[in-house]
PDB file with SEQRES, HELIX, SHEET and CRYST1 records, atoms N, CA, C and O in Angstrom:
SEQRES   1 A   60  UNK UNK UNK UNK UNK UNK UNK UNK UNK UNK UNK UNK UNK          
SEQRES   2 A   60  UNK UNK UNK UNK UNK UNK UNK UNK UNK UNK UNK UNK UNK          
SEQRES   3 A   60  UNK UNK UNK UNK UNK UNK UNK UNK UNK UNK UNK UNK UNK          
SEQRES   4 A   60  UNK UNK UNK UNK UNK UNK UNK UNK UNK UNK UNK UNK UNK          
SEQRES   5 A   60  UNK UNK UNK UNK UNK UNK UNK UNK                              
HELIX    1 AA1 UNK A    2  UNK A    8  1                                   7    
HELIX    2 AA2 UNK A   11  UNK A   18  1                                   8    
HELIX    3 AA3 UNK A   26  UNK A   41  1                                  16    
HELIX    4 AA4 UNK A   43  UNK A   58  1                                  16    
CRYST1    1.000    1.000    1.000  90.00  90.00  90.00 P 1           1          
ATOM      1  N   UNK A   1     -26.983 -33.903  -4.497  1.00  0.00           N  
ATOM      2  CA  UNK A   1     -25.977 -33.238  -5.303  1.00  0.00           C  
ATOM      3  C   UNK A   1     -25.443 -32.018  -4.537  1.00  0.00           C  
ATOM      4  O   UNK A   1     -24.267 -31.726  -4.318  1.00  0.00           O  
ATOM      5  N   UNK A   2     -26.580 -31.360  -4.174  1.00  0.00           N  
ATOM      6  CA  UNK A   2     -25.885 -29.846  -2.609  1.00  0.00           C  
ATOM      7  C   UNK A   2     -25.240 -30.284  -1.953  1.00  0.00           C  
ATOM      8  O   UNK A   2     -24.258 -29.591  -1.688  1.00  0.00           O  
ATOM      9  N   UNK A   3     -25.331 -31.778  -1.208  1.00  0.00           N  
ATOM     10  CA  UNK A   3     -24.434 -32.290  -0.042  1.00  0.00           C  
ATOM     11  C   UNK A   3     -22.696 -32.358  -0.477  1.00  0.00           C  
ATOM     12  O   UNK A   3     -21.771 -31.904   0.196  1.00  0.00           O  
ATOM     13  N   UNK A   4     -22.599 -33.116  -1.891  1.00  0.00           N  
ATOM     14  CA  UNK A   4     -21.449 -33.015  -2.685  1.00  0.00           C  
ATOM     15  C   UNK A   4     -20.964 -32.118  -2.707  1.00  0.00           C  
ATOM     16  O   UNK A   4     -19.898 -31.967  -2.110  1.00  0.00           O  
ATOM     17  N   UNK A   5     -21.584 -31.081  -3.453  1.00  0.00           N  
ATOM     18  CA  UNK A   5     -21.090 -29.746  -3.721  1.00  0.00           C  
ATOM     19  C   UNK A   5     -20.487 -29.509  -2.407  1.00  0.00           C  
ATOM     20  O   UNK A   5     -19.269 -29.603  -2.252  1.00  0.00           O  
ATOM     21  N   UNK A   6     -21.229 -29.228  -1.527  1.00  0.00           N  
ATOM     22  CA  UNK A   6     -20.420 -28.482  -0.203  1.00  0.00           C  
ATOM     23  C   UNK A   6     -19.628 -28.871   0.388  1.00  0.00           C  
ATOM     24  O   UNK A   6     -18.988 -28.183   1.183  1.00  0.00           O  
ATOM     25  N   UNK A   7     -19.430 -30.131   0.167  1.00  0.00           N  
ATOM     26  CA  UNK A   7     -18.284 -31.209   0.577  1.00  0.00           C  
ATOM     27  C   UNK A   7     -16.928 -30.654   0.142  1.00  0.00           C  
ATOM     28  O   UNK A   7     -15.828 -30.599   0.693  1.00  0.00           O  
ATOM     29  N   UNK A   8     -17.325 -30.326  -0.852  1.00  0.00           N  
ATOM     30  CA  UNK A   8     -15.751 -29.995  -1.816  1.00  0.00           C  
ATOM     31  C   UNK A   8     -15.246 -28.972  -1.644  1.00  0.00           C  
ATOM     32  O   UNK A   8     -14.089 -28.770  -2.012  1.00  0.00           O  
ATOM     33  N   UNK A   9     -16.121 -27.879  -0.922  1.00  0.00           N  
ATOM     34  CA  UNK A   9     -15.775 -26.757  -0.934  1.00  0.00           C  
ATOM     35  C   UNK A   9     -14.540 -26.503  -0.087  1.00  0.00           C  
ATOM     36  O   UNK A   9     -13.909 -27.509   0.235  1.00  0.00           O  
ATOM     37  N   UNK A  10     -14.050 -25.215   0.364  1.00  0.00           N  
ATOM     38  CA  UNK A  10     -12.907 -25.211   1.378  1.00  0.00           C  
ATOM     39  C   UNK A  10     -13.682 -24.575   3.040  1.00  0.00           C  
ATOM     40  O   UNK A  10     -14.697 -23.883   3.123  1.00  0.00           O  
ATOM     41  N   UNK A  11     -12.991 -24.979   3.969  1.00  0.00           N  
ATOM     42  CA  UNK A  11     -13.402 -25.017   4.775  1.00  0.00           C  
ATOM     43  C   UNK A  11     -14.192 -23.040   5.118  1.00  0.00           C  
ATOM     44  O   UNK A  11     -15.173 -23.070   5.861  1.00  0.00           O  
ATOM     45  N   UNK A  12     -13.952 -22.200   4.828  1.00  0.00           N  
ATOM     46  CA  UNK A  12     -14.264 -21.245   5.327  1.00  0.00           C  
ATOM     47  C   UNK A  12     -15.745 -20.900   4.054  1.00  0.00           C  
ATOM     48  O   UNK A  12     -16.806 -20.336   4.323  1.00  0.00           O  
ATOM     49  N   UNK A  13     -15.298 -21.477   2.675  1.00  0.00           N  
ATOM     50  CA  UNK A  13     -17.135 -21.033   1.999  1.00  0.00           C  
ATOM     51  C   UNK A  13     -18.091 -21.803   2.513  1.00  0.00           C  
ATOM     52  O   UNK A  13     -19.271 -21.458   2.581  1.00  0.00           O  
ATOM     53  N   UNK A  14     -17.353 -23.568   3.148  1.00  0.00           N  
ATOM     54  CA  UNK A  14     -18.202 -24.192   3.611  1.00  0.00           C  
ATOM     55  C   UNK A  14     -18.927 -23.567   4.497  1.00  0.00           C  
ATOM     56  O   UNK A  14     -20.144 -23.414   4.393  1.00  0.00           O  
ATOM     57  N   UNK A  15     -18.243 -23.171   5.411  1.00  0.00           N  
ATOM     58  CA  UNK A  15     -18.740 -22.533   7.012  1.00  0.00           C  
ATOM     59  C   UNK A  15     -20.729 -21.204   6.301  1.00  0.00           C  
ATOM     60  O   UNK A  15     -21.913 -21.210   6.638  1.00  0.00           O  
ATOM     61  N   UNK A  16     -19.967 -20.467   5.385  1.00  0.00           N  
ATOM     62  CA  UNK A  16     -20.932 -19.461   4.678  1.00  0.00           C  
ATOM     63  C   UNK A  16     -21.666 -20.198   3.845  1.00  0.00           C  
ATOM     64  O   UNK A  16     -22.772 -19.904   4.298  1.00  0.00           O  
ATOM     65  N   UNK A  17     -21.848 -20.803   3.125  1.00  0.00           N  
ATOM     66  CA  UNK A  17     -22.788 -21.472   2.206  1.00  0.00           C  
ATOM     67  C   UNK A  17     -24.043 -22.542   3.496  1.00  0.00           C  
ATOM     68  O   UNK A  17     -25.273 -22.563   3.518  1.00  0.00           O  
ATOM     69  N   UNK A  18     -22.984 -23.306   4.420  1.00  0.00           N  
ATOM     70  CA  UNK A  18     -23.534 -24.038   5.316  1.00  0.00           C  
ATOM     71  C   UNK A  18     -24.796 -23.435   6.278  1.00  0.00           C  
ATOM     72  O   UNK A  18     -25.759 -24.048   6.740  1.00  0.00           O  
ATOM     73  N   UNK A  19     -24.533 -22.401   6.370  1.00  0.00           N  
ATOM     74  CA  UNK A  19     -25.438 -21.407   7.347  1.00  0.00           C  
ATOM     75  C   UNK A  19     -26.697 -21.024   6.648  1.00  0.00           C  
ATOM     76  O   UNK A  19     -27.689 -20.678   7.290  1.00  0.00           O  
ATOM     77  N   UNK A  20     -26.679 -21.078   5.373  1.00  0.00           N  
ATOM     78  CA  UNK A  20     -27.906 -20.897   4.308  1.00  0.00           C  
ATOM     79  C   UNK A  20     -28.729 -21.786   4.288  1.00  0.00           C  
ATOM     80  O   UNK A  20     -29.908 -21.443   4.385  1.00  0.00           O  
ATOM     81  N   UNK A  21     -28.378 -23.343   4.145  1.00  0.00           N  
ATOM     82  CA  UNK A  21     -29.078 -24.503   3.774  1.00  0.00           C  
ATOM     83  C   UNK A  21     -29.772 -24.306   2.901  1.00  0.00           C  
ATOM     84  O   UNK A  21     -30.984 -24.513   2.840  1.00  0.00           O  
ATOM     85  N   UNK A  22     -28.795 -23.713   1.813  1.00  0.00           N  
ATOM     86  CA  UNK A  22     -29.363 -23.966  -0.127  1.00  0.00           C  
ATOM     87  C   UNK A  22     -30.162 -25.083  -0.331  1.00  0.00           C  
ATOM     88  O   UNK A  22     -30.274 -25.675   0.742  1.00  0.00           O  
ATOM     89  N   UNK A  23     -30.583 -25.467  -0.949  1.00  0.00           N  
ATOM     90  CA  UNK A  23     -31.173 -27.029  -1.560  1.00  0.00           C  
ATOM     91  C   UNK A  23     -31.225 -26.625  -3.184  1.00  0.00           C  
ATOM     92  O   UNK A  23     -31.553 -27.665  -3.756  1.00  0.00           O  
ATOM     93  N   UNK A  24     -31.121 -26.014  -3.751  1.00  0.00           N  
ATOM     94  CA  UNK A  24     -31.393 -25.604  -4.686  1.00  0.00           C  
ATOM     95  C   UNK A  24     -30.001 -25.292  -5.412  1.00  0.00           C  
ATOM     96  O   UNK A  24     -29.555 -24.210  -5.029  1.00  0.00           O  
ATOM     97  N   UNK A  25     -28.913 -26.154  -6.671  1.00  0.00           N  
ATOM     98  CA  UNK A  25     -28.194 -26.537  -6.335  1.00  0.00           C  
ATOM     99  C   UNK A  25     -27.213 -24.921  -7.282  1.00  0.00           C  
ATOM    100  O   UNK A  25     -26.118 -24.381  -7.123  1.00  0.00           O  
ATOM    101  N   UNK A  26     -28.478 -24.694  -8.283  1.00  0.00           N  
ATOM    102  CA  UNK A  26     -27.960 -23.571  -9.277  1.00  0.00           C  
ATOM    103  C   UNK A  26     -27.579 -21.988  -8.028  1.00  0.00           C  
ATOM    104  O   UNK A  26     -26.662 -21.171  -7.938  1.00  0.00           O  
ATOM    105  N   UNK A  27     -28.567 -22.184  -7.459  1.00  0.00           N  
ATOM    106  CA  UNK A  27     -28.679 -21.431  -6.391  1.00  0.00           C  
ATOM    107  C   UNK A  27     -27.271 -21.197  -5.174  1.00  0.00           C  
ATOM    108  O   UNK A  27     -26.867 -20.273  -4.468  1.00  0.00           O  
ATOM    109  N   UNK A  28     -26.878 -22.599  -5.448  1.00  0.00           N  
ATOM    110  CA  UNK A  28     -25.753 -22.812  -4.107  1.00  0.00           C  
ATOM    111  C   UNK A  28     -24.455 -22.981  -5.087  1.00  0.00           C  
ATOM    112  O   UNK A  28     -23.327 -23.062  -4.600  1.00  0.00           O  
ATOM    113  N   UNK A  29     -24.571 -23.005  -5.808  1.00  0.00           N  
ATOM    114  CA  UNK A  29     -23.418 -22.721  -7.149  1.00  0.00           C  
ATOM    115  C   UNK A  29     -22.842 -21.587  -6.943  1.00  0.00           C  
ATOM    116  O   UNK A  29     -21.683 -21.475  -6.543  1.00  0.00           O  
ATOM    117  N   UNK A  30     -23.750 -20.479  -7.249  1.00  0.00           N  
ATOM    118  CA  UNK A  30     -23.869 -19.254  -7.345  1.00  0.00           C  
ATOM    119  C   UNK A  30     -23.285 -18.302  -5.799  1.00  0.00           C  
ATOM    120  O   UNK A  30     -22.310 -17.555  -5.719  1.00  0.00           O  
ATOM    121  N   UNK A  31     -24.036 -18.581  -4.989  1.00  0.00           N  
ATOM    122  CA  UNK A  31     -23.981 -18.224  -3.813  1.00  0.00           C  
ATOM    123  C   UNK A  31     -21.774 -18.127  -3.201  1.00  0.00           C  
ATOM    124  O   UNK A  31     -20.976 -17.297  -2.766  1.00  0.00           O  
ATOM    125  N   UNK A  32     -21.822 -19.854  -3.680  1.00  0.00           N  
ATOM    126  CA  UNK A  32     -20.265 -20.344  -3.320  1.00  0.00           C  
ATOM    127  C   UNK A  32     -19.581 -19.600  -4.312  1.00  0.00           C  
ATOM    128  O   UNK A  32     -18.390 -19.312  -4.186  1.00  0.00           O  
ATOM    129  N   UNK A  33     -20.284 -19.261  -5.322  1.00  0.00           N  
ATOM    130  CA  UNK A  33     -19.175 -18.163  -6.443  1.00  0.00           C  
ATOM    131  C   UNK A  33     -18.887 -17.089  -5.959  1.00  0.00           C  
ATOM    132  O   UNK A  33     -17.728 -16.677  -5.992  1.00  0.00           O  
ATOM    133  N   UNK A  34     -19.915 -16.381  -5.387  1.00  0.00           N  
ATOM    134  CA  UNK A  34     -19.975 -15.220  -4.657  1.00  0.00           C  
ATOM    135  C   UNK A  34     -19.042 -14.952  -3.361  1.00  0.00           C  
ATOM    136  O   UNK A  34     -18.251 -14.032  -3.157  1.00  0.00           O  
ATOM    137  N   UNK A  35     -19.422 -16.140  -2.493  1.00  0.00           N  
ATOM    138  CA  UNK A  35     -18.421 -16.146  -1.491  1.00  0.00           C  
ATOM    139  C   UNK A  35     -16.860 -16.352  -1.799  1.00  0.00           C  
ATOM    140  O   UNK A  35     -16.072 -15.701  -1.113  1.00  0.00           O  
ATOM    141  N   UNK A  36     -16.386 -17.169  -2.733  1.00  0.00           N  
ATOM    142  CA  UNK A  36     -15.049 -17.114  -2.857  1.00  0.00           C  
ATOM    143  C   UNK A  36     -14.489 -16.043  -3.600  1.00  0.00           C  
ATOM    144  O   UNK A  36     -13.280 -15.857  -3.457  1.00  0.00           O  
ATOM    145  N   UNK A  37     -15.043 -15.395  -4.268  1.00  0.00           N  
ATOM    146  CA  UNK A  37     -14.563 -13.559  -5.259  1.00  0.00           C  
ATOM    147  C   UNK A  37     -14.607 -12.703  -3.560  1.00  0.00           C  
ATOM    148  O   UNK A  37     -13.672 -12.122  -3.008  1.00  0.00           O  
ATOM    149  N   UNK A  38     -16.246 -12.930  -2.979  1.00  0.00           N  
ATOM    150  CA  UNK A  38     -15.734 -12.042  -1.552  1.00  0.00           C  
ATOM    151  C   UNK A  38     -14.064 -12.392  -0.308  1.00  0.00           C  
ATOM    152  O   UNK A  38     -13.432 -11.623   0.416  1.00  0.00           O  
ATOM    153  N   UNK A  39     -13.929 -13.698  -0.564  1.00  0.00           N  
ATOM    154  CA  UNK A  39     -12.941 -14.139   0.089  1.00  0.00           C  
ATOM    155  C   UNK A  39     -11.810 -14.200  -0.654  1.00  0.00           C  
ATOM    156  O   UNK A  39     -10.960 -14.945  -0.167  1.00  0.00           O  
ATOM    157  N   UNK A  40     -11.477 -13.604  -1.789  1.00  0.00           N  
ATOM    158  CA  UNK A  40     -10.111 -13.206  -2.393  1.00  0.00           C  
ATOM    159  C   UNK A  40     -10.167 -12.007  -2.321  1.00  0.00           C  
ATOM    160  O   UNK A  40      -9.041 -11.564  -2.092  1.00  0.00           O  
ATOM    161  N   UNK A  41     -11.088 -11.054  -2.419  1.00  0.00           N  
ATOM    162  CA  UNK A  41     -11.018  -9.666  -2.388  1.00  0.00           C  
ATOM    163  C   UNK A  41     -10.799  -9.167  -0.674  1.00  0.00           C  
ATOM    164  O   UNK A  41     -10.666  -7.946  -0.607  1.00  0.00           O  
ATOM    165  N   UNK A  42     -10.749  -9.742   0.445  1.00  0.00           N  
ATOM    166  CA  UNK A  42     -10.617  -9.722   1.445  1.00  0.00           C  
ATOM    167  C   UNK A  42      -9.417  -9.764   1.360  1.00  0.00           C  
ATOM    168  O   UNK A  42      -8.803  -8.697   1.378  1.00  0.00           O  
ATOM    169  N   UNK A  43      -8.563 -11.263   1.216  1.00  0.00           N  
ATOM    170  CA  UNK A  43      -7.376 -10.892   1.425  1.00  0.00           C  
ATOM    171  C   UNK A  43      -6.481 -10.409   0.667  1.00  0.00           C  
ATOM    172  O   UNK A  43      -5.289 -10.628   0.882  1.00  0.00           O  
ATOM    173  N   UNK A  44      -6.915  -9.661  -0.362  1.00  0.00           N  
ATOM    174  CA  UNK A  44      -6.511  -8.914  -1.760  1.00  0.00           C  
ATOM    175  C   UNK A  44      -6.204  -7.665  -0.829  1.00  0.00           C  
ATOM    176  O   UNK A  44      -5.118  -7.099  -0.952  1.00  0.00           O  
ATOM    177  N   UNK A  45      -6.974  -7.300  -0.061  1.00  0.00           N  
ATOM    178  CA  UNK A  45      -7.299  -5.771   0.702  1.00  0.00           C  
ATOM    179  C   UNK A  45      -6.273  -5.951   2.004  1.00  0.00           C  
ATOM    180  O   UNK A  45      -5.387  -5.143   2.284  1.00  0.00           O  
ATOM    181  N   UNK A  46      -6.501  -6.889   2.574  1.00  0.00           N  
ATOM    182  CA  UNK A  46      -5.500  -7.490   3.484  1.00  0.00           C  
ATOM    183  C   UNK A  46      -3.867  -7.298   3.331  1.00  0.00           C  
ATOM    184  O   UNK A  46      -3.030  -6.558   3.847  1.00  0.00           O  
ATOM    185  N   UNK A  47      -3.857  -8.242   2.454  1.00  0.00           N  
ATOM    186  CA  UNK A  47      -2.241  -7.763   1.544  1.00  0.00           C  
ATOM    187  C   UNK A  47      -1.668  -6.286   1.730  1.00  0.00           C  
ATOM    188  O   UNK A  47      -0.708  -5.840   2.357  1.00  0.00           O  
ATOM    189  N   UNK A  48      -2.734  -5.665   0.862  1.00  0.00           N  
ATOM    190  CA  UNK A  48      -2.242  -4.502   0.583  1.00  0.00           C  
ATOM    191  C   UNK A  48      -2.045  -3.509   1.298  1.00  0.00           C  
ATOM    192  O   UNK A  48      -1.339  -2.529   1.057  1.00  0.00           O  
ATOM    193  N   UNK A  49      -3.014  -3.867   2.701  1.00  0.00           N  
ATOM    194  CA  UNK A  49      -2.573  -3.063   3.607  1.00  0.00           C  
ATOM    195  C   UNK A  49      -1.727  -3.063   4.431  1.00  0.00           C  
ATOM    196  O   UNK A  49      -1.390  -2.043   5.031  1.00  0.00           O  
ATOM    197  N   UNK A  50      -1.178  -4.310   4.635  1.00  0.00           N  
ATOM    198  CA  UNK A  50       0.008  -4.965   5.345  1.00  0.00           C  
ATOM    199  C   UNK A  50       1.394  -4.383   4.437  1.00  0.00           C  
ATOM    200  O   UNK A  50       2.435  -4.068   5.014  1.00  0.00           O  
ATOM    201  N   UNK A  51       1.224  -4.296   2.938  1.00  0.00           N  
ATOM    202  CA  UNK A  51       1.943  -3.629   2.039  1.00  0.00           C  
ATOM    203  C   UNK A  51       1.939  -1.853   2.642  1.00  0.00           C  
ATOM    204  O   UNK A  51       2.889  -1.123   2.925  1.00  0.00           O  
ATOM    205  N   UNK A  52       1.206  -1.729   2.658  1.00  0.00           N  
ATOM    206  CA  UNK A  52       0.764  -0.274   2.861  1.00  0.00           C  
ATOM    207  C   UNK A  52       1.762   0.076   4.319  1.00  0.00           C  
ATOM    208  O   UNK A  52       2.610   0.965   4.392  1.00  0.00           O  
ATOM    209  N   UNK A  53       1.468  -0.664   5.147  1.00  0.00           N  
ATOM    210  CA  UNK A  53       2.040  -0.759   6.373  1.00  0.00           C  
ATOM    211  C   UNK A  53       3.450  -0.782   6.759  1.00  0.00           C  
ATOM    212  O   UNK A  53       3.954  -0.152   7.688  1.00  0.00           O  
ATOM    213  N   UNK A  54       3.902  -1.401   6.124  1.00  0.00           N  
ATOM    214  CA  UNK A  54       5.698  -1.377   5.623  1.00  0.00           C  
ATOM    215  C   UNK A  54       5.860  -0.487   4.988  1.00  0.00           C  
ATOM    216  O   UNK A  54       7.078  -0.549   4.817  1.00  0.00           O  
ATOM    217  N   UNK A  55       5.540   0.326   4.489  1.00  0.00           N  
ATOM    218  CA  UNK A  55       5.810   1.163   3.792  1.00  0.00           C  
ATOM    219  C   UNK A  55       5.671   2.717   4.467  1.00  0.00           C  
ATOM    220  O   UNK A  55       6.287   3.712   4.086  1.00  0.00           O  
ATOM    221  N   UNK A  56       4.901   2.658   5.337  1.00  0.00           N  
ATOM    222  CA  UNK A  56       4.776   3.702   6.090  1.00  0.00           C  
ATOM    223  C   UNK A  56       5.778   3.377   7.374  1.00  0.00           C  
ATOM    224  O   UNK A  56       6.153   4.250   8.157  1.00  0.00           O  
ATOM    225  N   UNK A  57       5.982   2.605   7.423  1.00  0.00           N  
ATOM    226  CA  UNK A  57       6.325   2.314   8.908  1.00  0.00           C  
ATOM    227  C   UNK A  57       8.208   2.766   7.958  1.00  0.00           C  
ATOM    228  O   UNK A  57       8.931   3.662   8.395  1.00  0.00           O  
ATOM    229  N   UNK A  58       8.499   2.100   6.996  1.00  0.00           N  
ATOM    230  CA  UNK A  58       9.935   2.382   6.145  1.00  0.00           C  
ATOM    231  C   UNK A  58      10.084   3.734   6.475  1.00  0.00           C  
ATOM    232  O   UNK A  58      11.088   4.177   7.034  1.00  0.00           O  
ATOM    233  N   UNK A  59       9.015   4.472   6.110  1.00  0.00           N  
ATOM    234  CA  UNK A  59       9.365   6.061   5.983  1.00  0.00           C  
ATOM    235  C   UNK A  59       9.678   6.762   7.102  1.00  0.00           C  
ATOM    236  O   UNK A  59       9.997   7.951   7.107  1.00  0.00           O  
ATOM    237  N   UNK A  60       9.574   5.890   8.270  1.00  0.00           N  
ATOM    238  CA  UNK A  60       9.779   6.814   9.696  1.00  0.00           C  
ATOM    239  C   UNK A  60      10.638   6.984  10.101  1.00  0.00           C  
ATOM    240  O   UNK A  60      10.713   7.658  11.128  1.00  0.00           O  
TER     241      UNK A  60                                                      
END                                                                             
């Protein structure tokens, strides 16, 4: 059922979940929840600084 799970995932939680070798499937549920909130808040921060960036760069 872990093998599934990770199958489905997208290629970059795969890469992070893969490096663990969960077996434990509540466990690797969890873990992949974790990693994809960390991997929207990345490029949440990303964005905004690229936002941030135009905006400073406008003012010059």
């Amino acid at each position: 059922m872990c093998k599934r799970f990770e199958e489905g995932l997208n290629e970059y939680i795969k890469l992070l979940i893969g490096i663990l070798e969960l077996r434990k499937f509540v466990v690797l549920a969890d873990r992949a929840h974790k990693a994809e909130e960390l991997s929207k808040e990345k490029k949440q921060a990303e964005r905004e600084a690229r936002i941030s960036g135009k905006r400073f760069m406008g003012k010059s």
